[in-house]
BASEFI-131727 format. One record per residue: z, x, y of N, C-alpha, C, O, CB in turn. Coordinates in steps of 0.001 Angstrom, whole numbers, plus 500000, padded with zeros to 6 digits. Glycine has a CB too. Layout:
N
    nc3    nc1    nc2   cac3   cac1   cac2    cc3    cc1    cc2    oc3    oc1    oc2   cbc3   cbc1   cbc2
      Z      X      Y      Z      X      Y      Z      X      Y      Z      X      Y      Z      X      Y
...
! end
This chain:
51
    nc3    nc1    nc2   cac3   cac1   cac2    cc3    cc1    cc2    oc3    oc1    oc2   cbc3   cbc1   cbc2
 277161 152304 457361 278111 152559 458399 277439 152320 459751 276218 152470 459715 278669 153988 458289
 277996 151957 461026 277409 151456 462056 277178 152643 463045 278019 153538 463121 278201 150329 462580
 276304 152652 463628 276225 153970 464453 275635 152979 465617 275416 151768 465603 275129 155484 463795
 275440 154133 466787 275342 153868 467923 273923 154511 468110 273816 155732 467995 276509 154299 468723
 272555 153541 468464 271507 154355 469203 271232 153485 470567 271301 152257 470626 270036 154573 468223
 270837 154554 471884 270685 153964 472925 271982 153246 473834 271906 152874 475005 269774 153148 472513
 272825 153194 473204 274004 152629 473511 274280 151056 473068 274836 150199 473756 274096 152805 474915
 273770 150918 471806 273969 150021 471193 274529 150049 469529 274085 150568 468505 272899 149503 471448
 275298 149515 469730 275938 149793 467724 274802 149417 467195 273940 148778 467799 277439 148628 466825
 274732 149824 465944 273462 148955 465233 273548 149255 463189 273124 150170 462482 271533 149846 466112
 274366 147870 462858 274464 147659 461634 273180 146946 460866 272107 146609 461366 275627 146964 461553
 273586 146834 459616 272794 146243 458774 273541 144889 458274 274765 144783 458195 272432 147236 457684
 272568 143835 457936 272755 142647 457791 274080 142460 457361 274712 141632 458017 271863 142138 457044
 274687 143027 456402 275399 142929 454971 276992 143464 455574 278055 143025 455135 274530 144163 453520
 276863 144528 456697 277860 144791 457735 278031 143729 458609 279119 143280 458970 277557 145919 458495
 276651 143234 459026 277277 142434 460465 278239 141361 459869 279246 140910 460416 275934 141534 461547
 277650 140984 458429 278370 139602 457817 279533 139782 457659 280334 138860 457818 277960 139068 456542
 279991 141285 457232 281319 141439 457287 281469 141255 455099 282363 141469 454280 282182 139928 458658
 280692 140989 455063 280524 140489 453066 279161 140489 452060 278127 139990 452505 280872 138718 452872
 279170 140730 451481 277734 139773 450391 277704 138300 450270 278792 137724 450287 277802 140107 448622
 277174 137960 450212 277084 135815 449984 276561 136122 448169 275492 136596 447786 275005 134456 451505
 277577 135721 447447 277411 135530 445590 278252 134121 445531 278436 133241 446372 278379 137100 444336
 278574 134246 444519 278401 133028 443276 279926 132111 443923 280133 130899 443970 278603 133872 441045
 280718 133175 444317 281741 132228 445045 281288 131148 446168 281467 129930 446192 282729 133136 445747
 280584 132084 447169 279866 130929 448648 279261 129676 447587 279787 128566 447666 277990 131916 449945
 278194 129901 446649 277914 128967 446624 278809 127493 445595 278556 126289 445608 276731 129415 446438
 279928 128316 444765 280604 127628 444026 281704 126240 445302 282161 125103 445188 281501 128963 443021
 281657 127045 446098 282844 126272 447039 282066 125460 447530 282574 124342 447618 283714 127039 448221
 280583 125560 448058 280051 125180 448336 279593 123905 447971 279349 123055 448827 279709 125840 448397
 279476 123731 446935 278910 122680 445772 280308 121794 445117 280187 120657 444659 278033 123726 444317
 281731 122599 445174 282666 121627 445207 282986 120985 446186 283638 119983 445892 283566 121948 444864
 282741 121183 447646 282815 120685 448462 282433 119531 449040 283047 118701 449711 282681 121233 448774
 280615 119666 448437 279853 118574 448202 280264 117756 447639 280654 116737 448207 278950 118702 447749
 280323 117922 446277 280577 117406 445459 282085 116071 445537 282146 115006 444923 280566 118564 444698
 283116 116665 446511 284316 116163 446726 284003 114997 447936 284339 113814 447888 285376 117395 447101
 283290 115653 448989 282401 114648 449744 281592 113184 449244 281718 112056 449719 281397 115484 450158
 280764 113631 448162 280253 112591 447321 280975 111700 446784 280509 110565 446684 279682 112995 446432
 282559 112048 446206 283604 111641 445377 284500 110324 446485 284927 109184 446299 284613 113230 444896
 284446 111221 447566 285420 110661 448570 284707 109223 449310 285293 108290 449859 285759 111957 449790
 282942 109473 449055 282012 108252 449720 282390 107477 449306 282998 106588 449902 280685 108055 449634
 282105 107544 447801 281861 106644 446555 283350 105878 446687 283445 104701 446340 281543 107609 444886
 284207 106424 447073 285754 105558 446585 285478 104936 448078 285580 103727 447867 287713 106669 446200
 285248 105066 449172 285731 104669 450390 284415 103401 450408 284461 102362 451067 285820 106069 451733
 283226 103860 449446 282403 102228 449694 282992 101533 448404 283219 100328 448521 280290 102212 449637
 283204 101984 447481 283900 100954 446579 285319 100140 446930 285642 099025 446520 284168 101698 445356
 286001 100954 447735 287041 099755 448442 286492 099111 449900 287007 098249 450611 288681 100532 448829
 285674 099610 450006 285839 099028 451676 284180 097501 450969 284221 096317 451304 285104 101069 453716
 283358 097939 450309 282229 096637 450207 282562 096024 448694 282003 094966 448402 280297 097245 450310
 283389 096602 447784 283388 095726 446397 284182 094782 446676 284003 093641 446251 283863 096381 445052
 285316 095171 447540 286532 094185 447541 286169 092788 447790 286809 091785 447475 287561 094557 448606
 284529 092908 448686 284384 091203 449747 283779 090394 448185 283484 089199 448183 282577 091177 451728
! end
C-alpha cells in the first residue's frame, strides 16, 4: 500500500506498474513479433519476387 514519507508517496515497484509482468506480457509479445515477421516476409515476397 502507498504511504507518504517526507511528503512524498512512496510505492513499490509492482504498485507503481500498476500489475505483475507473467506469461501474458510475454505471450503478446512474441505474437506480435511474430505477426511483424509474417507481415515482412509477404510484403518482400510481393514487392522483390514479382520482378
Amino acid at each position: 500500500m502507498p504511504h507518504v514519507e517526507n511528503g512524498h508517496i512512496v510505492e513499490s515497484a509492482i504498485e507503481a506498474r500498476g500489475a505483475r509482468p507473467g506469461k501474458p506480457v510475454l505471450y503478446v509479445l512474441l505474437a506480435g513479433t511474430g505477426a511483424v515477421i509474417v507481415l515482412l516476409a509477404v510484403v518482400y515476397v510481393a514487392v522483390f519476387a514479382m520482378h
